[in-house]
N, C-alpha and C positions, 0 to 999 in steps of 0.2 A: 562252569561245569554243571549237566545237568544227570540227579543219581537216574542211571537205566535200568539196574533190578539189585535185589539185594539176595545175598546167598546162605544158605546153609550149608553144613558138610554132614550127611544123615547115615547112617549104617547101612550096607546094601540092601539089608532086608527094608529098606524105608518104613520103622513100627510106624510114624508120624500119618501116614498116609490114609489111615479109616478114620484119624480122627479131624483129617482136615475134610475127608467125605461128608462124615455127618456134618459137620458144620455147613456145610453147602458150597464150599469151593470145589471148581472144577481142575480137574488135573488136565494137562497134556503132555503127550511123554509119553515112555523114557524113550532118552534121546541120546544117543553114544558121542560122545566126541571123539573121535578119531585121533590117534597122536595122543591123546591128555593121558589117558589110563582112567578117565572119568562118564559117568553118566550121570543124568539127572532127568527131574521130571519138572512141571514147572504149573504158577499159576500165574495166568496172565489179566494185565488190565488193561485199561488203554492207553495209557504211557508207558507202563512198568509192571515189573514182572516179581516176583518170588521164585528162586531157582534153588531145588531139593537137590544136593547134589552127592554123589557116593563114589568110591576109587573102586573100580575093577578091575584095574592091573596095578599093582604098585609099582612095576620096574618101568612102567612108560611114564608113571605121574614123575619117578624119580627122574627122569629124562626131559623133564617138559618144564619150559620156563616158568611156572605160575609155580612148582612146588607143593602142589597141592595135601600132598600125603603127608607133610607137616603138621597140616590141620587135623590129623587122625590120630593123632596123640591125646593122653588124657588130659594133660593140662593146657594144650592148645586151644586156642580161641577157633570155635568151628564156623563165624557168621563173619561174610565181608561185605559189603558197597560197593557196587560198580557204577563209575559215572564215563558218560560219555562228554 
């Protein structure tokens, strides 16, 4: 298995995102996933990526195999691993 990006789960107003500006990452994005109930914006490299992610529907995340809206809890763990 090799990891393909790794995720966050960010508040819709993404605060994180002027401070990843100054630092000199580049954003692309936002990106709706259709079905999830999720968007996100992303930093990409050349193998791998950073994916800012936030729920904008919660009755489709509740509906959608990954369960995302889990992670929007306060004591949930909001960072995962994706490996292909």
């Amino acid at each position: 298995m090799v990891l393909n990006h790794y995720f966050t789960l960010v508040d819709k107003s993404f605060p994180q995102k002027q401070d990843l500006l100054k630092q000199g990452f580049r954003l692309t994005g936002p990106n709706s996933h259709k079905g999830q109930g999720t968007s996100a914006e992303f930093v990409l490299f050349p193998k791998n990526y950073f994916e800012y992610l936030w729920i904008d529907d919660v009755d489709a995340s509740k509906n959608n195999l990954l369960k995302l809206y889990r992670r929007d809890q306060e004591n949930a763990c909001k960072y995962g691993l994706c490996f292909a």
